[in-house]
N, C-alpha and C positions, 0 to 999 in steps of 0.2 A: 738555463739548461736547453739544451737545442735534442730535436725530438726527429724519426725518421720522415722523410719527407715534408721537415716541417711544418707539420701539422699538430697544432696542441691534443692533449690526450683529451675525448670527447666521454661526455657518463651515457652508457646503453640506455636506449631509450625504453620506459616502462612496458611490458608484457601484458598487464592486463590478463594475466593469466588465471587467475581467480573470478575475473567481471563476470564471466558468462555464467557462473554456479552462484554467484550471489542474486542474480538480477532473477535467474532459475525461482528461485526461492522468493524471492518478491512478488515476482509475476504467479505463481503459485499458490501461493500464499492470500493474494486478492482475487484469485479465480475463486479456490475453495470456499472462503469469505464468504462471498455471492451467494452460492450456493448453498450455505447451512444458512443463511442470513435469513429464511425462510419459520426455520423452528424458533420460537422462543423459548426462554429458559428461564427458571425462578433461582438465582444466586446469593443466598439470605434472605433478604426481603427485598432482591432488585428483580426484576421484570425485563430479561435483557435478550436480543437474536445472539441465537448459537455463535454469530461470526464472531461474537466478541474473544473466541477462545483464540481465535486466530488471525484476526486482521490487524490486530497490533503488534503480529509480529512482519507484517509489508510495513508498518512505521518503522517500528527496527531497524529492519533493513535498508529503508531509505536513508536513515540514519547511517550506517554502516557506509552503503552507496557516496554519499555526499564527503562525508567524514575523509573516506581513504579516496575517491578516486575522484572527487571536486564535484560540483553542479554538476559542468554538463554532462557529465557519466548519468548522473542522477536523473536529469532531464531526461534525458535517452530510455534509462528505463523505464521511466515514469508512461511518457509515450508509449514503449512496447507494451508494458501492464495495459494501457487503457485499451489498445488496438487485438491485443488477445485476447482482454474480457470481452469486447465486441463480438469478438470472434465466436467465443464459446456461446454467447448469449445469442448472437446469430443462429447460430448450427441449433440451440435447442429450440427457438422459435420455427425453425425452417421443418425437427424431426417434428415437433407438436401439431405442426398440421397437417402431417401426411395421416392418409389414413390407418389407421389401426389393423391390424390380422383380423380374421375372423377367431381366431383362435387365441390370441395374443391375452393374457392375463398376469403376465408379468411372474409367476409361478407363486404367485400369493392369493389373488379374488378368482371369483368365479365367473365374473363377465370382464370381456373386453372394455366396453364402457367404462367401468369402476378401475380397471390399471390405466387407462385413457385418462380420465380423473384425479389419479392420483399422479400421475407421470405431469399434469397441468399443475398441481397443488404442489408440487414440489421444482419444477422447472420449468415454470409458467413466467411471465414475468410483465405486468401492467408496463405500458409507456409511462405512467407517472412514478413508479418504482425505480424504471429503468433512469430515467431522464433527473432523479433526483439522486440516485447513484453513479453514473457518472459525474454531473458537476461536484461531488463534494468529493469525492476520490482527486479530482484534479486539481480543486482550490486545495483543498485537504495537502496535499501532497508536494505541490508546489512550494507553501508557505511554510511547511515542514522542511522542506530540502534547502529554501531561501533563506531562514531566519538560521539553521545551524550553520548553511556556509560563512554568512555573513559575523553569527558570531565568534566562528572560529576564527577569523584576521582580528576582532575586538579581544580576543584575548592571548594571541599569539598560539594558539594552540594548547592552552591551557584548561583544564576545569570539564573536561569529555560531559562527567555529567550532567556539568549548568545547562552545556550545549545541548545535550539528546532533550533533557528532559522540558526546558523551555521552550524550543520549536515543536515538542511533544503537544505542548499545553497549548500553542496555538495553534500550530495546524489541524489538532484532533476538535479542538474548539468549535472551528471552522467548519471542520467534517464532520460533526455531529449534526450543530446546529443548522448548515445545509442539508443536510440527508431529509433529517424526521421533519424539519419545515417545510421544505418541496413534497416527501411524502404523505405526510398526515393535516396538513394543515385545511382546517373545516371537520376533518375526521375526529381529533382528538380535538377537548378542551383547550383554552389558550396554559391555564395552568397545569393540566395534564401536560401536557406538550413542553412544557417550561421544563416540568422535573423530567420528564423522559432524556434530554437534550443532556441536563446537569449529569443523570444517572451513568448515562455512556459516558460522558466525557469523562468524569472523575475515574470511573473503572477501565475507561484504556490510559488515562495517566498512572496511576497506581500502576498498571503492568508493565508499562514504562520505566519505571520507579524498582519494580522487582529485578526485573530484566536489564537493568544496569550495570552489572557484575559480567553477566553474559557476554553485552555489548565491546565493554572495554578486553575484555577475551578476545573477541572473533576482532577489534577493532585494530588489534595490537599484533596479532597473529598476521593478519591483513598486509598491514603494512612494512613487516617485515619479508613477505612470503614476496608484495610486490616488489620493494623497494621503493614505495613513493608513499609521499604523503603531503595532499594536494592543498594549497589555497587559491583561494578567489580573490585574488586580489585587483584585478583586470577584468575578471568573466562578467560579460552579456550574460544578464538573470529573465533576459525575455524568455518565458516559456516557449515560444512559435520559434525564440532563436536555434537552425538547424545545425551550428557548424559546432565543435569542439571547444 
């Protein structure tokens, strides 16, 4: 069949027109995290930071990320997440030190000092806090994004939930285990510290596990909306790698 100017008929190249409301919500998702990550919470008889209600949904989505639009989409956001949490954590480090109004009470206490106090107590954030929250969001996230690309060409694109939930089980592994051992370690018991580690990791699998249903919704919408549905079959897994 012969074609006008002889040129075979070429397929439009992908839009991406959905990346920027997903990655939205990723990056979001691990800002807000941070920030409740502050409160603890008793969940039957777990002992857990508020983030847990919502940092597993940035696994999700990383999920989702990798899933439809390949690693290095994934990589991409992964890096914007870390450089905006920066961001945020910056700016409250930079307001924390400015000084206070005379007047400033936050419309709750009665002295500046006490909303001063409490504006630290809640967006304060130790270098040993900070320093043990970024590495485990990035090993975390990485190995999450790496083990489902990888085993999505292992199964031909088959089995959505082997994939979320086993890169779940080791990337959140990963991110546990790094988090509360950079931050707690000397603070907590070695066995304190052992079940702390187990307690989150089990409870953001499980909501990985719930969240399954959800997943292949948003995952299958996704990829119709863009018209791709990406493998790595070729893709450089170097995290530092910049190019697409």
């Amino acid at each position: 069949m012969l074609f006008a100017n002889n040129k075979m008929p070429t397929t439009p190249p992908p839009s991406y027109r959905w990346y920027p409301l997903v990655t939205a919500v990723f990056v979001t998702s691990l800002i807000v995290s941070n920030i409740i990550a502050v409160k603890l919470v008793q969940i039957g008889g777990l002992i857990l930071p508020a983030a847990v209600i919502l940092f597993p949904v940035a696994y999700i989505f990383g999920d989702i990320l990798t899933e439809v639009y390949g690693y290095a989409r994934a990589r991409q956001a992964i890096w914007i997440g870390f450089f905006c949490n920066l961001l945020a954590v910056g700016a409250f480090w930079i307001a924390g030190l400015l000084p206070a109004a005379p007047f400033w009470t936050a419309g709750i206490f009665d002295e500046p000092d006490t909303a001063q106090q409490a504006y630290q107590a809640i967006l304060g954030f130790t270098p040993r806090l900070l320093l043990a929250s970024f590495i485990a969001y990035l090993i975390g996230e990485f190995l999450n994004s790496f083990v489902l690309a990888k085993l999505k060409v292992r199964t031909a694109g088959r089995y959505l939930w082997l994939r979320t939930i086993t890169s779940t089980l080791i990337g959140q592994a990963a991110d546990s285990a790094v988090f509360l051992t950079i931050a707690f370690w000397g603070i907590l018991p070695l066995a304190g510290l052992q079940q702390a580690i187990l307690n989150q990791w089990l409870f953001k699998v499980a909501y990985e596990i719930l969240a399954t249903p959800l997943t292949y919704l948003v995952v299958n919408r996704l990829k119709r909306a863009e018209g791709m549905d990406t493998y790595d079959r070729d893709t450089d897994f170097s995290p530092l790698h910049a190019g697409q």
